[in-house]
Each structure stands twice: as structure tokens, then as C-alpha cells.
Backbone as a ProteinNet text record, in pm:
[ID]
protein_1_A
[PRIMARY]
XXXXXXXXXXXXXXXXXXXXXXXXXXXXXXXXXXXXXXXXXXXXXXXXXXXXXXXXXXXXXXXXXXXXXXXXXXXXXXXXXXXXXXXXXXXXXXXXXXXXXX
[TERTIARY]
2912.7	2783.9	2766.5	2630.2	2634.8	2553.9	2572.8	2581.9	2384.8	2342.5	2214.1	2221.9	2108.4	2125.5	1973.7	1910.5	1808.5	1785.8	1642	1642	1552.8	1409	1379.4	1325.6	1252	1204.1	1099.1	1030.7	913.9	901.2	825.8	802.3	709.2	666.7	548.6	498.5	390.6	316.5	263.6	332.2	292.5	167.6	144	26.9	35.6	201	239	329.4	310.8	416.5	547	654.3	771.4	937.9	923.5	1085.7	1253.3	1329.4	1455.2	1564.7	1591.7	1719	1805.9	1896.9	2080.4	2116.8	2115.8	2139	2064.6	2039.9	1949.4	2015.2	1971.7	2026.6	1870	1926	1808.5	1877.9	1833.7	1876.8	2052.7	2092.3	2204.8	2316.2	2234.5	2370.9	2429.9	2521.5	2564.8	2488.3	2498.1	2390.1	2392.7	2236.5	2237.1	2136.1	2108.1	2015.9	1904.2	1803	1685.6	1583.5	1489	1364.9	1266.4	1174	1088	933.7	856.4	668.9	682.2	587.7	519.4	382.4	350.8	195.3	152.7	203.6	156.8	306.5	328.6	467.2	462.7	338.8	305.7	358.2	306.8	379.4	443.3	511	617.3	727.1	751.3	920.6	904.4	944.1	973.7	1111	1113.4	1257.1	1196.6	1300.5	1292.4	1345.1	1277.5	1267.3	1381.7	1434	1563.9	1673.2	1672.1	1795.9	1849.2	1731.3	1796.8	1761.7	1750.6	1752.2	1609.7	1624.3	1533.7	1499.5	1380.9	1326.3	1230.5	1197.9	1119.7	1023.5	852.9	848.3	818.5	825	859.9	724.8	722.3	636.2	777.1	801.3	927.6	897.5	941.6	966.8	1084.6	1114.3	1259.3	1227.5	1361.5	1415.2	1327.8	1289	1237.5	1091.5	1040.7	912.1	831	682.4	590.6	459.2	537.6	458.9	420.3	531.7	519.1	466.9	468.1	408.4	497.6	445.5	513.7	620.1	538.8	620.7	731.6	901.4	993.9	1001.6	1090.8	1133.2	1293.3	1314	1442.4	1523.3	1626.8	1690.9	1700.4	1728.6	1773.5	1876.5	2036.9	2139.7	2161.8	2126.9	2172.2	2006.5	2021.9	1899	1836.6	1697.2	1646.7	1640.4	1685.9	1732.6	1585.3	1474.7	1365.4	1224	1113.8	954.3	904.8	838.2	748.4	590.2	531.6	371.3	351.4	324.4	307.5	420.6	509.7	631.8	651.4	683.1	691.3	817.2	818.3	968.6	1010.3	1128	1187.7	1165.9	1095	1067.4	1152	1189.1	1265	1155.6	1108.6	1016.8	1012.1	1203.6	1225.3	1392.5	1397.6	1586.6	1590.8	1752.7	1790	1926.3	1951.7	2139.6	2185.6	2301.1	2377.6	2443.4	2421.4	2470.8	2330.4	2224.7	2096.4	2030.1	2056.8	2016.3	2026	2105	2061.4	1984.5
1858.1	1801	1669.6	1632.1	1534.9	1387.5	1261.5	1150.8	1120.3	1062.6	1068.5	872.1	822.9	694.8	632.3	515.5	512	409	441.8	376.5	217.3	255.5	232.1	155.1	54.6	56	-47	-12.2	-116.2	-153.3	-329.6	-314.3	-260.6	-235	-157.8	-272.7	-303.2	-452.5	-331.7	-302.6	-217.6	-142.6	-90.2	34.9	179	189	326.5	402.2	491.8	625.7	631.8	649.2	621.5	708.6	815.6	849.8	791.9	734.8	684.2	829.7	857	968.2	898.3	922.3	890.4	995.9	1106.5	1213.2	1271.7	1308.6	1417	1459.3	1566.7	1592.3	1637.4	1639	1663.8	1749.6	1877.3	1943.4	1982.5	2006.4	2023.6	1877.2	1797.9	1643	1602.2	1523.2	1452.4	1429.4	1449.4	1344.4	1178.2	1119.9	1003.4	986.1	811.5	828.3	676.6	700	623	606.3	499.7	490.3	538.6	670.7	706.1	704.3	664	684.5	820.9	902.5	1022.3	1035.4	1167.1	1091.3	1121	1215.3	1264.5	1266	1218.3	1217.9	1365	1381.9	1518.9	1636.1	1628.4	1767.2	1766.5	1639.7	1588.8	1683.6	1728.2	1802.9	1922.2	2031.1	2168.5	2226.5	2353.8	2458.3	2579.8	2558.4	2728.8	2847.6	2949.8	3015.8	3140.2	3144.6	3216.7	3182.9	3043	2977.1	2856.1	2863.2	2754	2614.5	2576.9	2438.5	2388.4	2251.7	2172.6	2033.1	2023.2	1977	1817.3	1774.6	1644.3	1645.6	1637.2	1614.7	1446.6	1366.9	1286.8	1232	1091.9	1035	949.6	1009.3	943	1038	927.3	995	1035.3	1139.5	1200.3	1070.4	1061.2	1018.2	896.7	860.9	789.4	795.2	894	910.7	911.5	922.1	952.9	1025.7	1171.2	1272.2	1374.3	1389.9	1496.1	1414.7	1494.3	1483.4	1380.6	1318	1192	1253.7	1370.9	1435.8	1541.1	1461.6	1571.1	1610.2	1717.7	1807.4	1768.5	1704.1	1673.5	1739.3	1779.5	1863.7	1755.5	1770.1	1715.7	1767.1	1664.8	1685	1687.3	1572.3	1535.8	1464.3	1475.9	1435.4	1320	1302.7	1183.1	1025	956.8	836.2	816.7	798.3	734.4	765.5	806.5	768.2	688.6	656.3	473.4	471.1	457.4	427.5	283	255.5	103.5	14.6	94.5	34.4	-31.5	-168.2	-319.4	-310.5	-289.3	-284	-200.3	-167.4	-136.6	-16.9	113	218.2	285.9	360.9	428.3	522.5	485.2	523.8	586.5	600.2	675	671.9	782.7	811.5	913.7	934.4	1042.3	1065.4	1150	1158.3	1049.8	1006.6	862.1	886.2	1022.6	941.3	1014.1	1012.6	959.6	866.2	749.8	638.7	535.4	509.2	414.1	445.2
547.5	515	590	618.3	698.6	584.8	674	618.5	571.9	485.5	524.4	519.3	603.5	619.6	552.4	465.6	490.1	624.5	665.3	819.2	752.7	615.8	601.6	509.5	400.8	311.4	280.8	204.6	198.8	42.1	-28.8	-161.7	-165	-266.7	-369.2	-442.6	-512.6	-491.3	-668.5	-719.8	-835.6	-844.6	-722.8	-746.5	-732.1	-725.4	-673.7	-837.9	-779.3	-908.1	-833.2	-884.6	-798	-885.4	-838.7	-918.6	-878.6	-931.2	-879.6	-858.6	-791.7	-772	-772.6	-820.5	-838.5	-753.1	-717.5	-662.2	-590.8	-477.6	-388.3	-272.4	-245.2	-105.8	-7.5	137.8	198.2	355.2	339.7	433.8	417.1	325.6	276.4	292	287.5	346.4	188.9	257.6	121	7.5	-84.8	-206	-168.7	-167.4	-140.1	-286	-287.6	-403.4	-382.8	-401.8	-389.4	-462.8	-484	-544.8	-408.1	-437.6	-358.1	-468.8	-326.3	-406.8	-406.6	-477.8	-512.7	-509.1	-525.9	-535.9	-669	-760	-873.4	-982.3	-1034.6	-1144	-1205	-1280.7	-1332.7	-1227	-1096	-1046	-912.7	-914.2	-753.2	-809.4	-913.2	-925.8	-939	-915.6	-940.5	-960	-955.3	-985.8	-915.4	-795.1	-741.4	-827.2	-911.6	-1029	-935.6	-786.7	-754.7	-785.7	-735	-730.6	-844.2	-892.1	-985.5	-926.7	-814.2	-801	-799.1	-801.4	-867.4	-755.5	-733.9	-602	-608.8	-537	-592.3	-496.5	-399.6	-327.4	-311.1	-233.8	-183.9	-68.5	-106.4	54.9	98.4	200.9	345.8	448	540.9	672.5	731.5	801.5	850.8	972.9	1028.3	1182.4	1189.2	1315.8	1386.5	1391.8	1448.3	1454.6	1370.6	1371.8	1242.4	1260.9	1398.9	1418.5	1295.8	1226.2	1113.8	1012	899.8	770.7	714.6	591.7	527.8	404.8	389.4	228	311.2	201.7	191.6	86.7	106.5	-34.7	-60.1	-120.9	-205.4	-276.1	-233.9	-387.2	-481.8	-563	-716.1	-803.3	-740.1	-766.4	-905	-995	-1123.9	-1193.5	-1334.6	-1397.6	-1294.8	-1317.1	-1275.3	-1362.3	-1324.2	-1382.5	-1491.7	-1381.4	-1397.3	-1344	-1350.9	-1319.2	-1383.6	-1277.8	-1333.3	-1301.5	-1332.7	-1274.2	-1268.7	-1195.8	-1127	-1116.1	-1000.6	-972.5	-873.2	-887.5	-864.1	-806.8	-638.7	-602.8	-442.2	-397.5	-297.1	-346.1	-209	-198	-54.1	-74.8	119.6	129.3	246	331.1	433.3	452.5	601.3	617.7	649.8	630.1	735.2	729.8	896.1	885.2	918	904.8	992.5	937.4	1004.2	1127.8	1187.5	1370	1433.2	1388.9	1437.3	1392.4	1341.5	1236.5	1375.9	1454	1539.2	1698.6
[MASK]
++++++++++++++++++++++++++++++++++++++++++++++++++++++++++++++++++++++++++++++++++++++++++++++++++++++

């Protein structure tokens, strides 16, 4: 499994919805864990009804660039710590596996 790094992060000035992961993975990497914005608390999480696992989507950006879309899909290793609505604070905004991080 590979390393995931964040590249990025910005505060939140308390106008955003925001879930904390203790656990996630992204693209099968290590579990890393972060406070990410959402856009909806009500329906950012799901469960793939095959497999069992359980997903978050996410506003971040993969790598470097900011050709693609802003929303990932997260697994969701272990319960979620926390959702907040109007969270006042450090958000990751952009992550990449760690030997593409520099």
C-alpha cells in the first residue's frame, strides 16, 4: 500500500460542513486521517450494499493539478470521529501519495 501525503490545507472561517476521519483510505493506500469540507453532512457518506464498505465523498484535490473535479470518494476505515456545521478550522484540500508529494 502506498503512503498518502497531505499537499494541502486551508482554514474554514466557520461557514463550511466538515467530517473529521481518523481513518480513510484513498485508492487502496494506507489509512490516513483528516478534517475534510463536504457539501451536504446528510448525504456525503454511503455503503456499497456489495461489499460492505463505507465511503465519504469529499471536496479535495488529488496531486498537483486542479484539472479534475474537487470531490473524492474516501473509504471509511473506522467510525467517524465527528461532523460539524460551521466548522471553524484546518480543512485538507489536496493530498497525493508521498513519492509524488514533491
Amino acid at each position: 500500500m502506498r503512503k498518502i501525503v497531505i499537499l494541502e490545507t486551508e482554514c474554514s472561517s466557520g461557514d463550511c460542513e466538515a467530517l473529521h476521519i481518523e481513518s480513510a483510505r484513498y485508492q487502496d493506500s494506507e489509512p490516513f486521517s483528516g478534517t475534510f469540507r463536504v457539501f451536504d453532512l446528510n448525504d456525503c457518506c454511503l455503503v456499497d450494499t456489495d461489499t460492505g464498505k463505507r465511503y465519504a465523498d469529499v471536496f479535495c484535490h488529488w496531486g498537483h493539478g486542479c484539472e479534475e473535479d474537487e470531490m473524492l470518494r474516501l473509504e471509511i476505515c473506522d467510525p467517524i470521529e465527528f461532523g460539524t456545521m460551521g466548522w471553524d478550522g484546518e480543512v485538507v484540500i489536496r493530498i497525493a501519495f508521498e513519492d509524488e508529494g514533491s
